[in-house]
C-alpha positions in Angstrom: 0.0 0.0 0.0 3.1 2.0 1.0 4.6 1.7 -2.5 1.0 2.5 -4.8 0.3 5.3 -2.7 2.4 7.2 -0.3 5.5 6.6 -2.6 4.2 8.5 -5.7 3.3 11.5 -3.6 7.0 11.7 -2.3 8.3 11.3 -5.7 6.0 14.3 -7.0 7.2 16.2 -4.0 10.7 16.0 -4.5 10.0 16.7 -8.0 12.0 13.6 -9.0 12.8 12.5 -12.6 13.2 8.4 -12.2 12.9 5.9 -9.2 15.0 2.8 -8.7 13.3 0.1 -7.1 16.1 -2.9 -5.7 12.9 -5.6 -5.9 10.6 -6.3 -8.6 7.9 -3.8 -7.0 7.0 0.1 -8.2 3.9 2.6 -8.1 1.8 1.1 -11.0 -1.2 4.0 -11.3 1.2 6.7 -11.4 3.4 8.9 -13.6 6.5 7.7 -11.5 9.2 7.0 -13.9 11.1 3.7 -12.7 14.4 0.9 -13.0 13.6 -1.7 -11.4 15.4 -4.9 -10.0 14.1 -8.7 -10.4 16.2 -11.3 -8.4 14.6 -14.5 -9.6 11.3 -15.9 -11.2 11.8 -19.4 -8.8 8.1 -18.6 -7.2 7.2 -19.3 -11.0 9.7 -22.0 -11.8 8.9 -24.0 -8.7 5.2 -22.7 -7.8 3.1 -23.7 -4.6 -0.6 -23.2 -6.0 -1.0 -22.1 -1.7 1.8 -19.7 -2.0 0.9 -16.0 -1.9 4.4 -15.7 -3.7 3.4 -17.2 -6.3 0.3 -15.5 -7.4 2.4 -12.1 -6.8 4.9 -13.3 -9.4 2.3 -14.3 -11.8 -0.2 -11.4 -11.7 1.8 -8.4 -9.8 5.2 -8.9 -11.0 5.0 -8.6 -14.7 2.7 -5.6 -14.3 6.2 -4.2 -12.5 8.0 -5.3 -14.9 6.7 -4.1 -17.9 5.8 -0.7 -16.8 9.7 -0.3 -16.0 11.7 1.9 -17.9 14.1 -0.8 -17.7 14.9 -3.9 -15.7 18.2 -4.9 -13.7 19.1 -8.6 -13.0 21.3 -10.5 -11.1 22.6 -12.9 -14.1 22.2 -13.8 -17.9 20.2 -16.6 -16.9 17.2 -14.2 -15.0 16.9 -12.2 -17.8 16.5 -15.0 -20.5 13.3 -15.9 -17.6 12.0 -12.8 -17.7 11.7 -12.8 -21.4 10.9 -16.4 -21.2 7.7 -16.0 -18.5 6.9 -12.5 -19.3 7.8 -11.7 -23.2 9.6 -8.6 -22.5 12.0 -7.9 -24.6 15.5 -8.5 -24.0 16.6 -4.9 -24.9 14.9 -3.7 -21.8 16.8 -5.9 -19.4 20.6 -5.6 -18.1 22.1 -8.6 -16.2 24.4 -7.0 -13.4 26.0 -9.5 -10.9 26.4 -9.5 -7.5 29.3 -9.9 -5.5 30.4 -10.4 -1.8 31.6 -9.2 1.1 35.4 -9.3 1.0 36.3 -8.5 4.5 34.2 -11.1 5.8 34.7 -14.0 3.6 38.0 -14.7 2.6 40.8 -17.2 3.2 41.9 -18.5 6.6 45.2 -20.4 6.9 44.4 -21.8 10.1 41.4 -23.5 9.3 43.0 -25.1 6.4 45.4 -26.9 8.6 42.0 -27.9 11.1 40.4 -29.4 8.1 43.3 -31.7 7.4 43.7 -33.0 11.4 40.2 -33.4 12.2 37.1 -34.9 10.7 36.7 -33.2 6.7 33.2 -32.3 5.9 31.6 -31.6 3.2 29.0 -28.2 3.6 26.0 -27.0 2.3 24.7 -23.4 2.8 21.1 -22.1 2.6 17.4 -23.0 3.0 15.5 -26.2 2.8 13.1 -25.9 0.1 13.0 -28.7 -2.1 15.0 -26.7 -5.2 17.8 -26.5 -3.6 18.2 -30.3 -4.3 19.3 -31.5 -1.0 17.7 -34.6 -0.4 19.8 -35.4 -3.6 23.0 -34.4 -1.6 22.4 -36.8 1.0 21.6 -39.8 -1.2 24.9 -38.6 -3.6 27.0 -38.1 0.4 25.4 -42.0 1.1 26.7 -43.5 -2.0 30.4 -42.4 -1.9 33.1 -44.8 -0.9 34.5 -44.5 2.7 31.3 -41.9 3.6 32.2 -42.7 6.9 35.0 -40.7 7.3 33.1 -37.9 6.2 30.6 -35.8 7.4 27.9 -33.1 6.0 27.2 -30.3 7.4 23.5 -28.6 6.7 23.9 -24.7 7.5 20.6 -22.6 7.3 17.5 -22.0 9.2 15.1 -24.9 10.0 12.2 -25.0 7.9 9.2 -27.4 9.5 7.9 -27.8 5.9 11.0 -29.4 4.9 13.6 -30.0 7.4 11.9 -33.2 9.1 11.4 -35.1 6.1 15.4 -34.5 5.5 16.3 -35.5 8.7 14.0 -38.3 8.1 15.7 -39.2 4.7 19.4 -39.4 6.2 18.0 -41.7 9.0 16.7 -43.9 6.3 20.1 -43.8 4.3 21.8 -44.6 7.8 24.0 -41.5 7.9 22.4 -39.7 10.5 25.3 -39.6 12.4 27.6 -37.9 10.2 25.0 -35.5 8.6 24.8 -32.3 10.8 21.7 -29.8 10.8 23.6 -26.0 12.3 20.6 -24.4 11.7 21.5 -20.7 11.6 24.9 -19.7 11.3 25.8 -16.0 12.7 27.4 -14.2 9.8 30.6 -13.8 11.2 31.2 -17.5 11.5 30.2 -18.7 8.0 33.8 -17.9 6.7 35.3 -20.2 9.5 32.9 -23.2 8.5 33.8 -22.5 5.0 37.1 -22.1 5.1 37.2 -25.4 7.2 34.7 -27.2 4.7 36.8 -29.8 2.1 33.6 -28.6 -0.2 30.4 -27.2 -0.7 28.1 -29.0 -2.1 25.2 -26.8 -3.5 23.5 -28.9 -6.2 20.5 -26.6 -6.5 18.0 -26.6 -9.5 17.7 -23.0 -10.2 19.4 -19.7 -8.7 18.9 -16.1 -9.9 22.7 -15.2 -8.6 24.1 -17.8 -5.8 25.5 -15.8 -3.2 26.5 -18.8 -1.5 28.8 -20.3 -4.2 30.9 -17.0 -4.6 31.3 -16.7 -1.0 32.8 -20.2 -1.0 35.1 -19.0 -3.9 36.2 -16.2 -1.9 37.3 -18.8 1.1 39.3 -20.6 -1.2 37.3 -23.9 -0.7 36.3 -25.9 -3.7 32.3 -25.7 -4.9 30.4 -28.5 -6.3 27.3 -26.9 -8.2 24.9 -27.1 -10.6 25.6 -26.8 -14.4 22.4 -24.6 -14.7 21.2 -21.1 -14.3 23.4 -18.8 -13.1 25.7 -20.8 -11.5 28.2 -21.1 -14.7 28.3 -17.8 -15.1 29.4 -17.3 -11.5 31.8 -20.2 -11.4 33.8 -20.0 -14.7 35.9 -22.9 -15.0 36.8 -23.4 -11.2 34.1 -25.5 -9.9 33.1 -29.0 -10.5 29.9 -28.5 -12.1 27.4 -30.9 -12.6 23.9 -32.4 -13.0 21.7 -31.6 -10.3 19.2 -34.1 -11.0 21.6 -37.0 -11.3 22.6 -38.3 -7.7 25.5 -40.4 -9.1 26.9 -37.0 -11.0 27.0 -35.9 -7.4 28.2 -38.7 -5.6 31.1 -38.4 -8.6 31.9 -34.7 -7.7 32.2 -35.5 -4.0 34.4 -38.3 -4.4 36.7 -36.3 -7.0 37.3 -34.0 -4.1 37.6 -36.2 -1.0 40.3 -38.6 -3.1 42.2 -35.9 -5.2 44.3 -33.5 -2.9 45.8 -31.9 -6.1 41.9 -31.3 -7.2 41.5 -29.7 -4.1 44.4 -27.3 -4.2 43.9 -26.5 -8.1 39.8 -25.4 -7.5 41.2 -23.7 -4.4 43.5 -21.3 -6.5 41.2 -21.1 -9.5 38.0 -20.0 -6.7 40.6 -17.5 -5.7 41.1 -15.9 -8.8 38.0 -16.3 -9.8 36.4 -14.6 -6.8 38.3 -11.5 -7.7 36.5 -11.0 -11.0 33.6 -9.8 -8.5 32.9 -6.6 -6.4 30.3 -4.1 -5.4 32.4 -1.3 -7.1 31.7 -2.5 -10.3 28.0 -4.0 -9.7 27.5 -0.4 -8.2 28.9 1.1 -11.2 27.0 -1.1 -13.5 24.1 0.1 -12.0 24.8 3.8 -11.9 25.6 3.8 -15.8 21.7 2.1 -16.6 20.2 4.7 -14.4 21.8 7.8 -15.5 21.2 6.1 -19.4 17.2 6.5 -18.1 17.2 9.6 -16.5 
């Protein structure tokens, strides 16, 4: 209600020539002139008919969207959705990416040398929903050789939708004692359980960016992801990517990493570098050059 109404009376009273929205929403019976940002269409690519998300991304969203003076994404692979879903145009759309926080996530000697003395872990980051593919994870974790000397840690908040039915699963597979749920992690220790991880594991079906994988590469710790969406264009060539819907591409990625210490410390140099393709200065700038273009 904020943005339809109050929003277009403090753009007329600061006599303002354009409005940049940083999510896909914007005064729609107005003469507000607007760039606006879409993250993602996953509330359309994996839809709950019960979801309120849904029904905003498929009657409210394109109505943003194509009232925009132009569109910001996070990756090449949103903005081929958005024409996909919505039919606008790919002139109107400019993939920027993201990047990360470089103070906090970046590479720790010491917990290099933890990972090698205690017991290695493999790590995945983020929520439960059934994209991110990790009841596929668990199944790849169960199927490598030697899974006991491994563990998995599962760091993001509980979900009672989804959660129980994983912690279900790994009982089933009989590796419930080697699979770890940390729930939330605070943000300052993420780069010690990264940076201690062997590898993360983040086989998910669809991102619009994938935060998560670049803060990995900034650690210096190898990433196993998914060869679709935006992850490739994140990645480059130093990740193992792979198949998210095929456990045993997976299990095969996993394995390569636990048995191959000069894997390891190749991805490790090649996340690195790759990491430093990335930062806010240049997403910022990016940014700064399509709204001055539509001023």
């Amino acid at each position: 209600m904020w943005t339809q109404f109050k929003l277009p009376k403090i753009y007329q009273e600061l006599k303002s020539s354009l409005l940049f929205s940083p999510i896909p929403e914007a005064p729609l019976s107005s003469r507000c002139r607007y760039v606006v940002m879409c993250h993602d269409l996953i509330p359309l690519r994996f839809s709950r008919s019960l979801s309120p998300l849904t029904n905003y991304f498929r009657y409210l969203v394109p109505s943003v969207l194509k009232g925009a003076e132009h569109i910001v994404c996070n990756s090449q692979a949103t903005a081929q959705d958005i024409t996909n879903f919505y039919g606008i145009s790919e002139q109107r759309i400019t993939p920027i990416l993201l990047a990360y926080d470089a103070v906090n996530f970046r590479y720790l000697e010491k917990k290099r040398e933890d990972k090698l003395n205690n017991n290695p872990y493999f790590l995945y980051i983020g929520r439960h929903d059934p994209y991110k593919n990790i009841h596929r994870s668990l199944a790849a974790f169960a199927s490598i050789p030697h899974s006991q000397d491994y563990q998995f840690w599962i760091a993001g908040s509980a979900d009672q939708r989804f959660t129980p039915k994983l912690k279900q699963q790994a009982q089933e597979l009989g590796i419930e004692d080697r699979v770890k749920f940390l729930n939330y992690v605070p943000y300052d220790r993420l780069p010690i359980i990264i940076n201690g991880a062997i590898a993360l594991v983040f086989p998910t079906l669809w991102e619009g960016f994938g935060l998560p994988v670049l803060e990995t590469m900034a650690c210096g710790t190898p990433v196993i992801t998914s060869n679709l969406s935006s992850l490739p264009e994140i990645t480059g060539d130093a990740a193992i990517l792979i198949d998210p819907y095929q456990v045993a591409e997976i299990a095969e990625g996993m394995s390569a990493i636990a048995n191959d210490s000069n894997l390891r410390s190749r991805l490790s140099k090649l996340s690195l570098q790759q990491a430093q393709k990335f930062s806010w200065q240049k997403t910022a700038e990016a940014t700064k050059e399509v709204l001055i273009r539509h001023m």
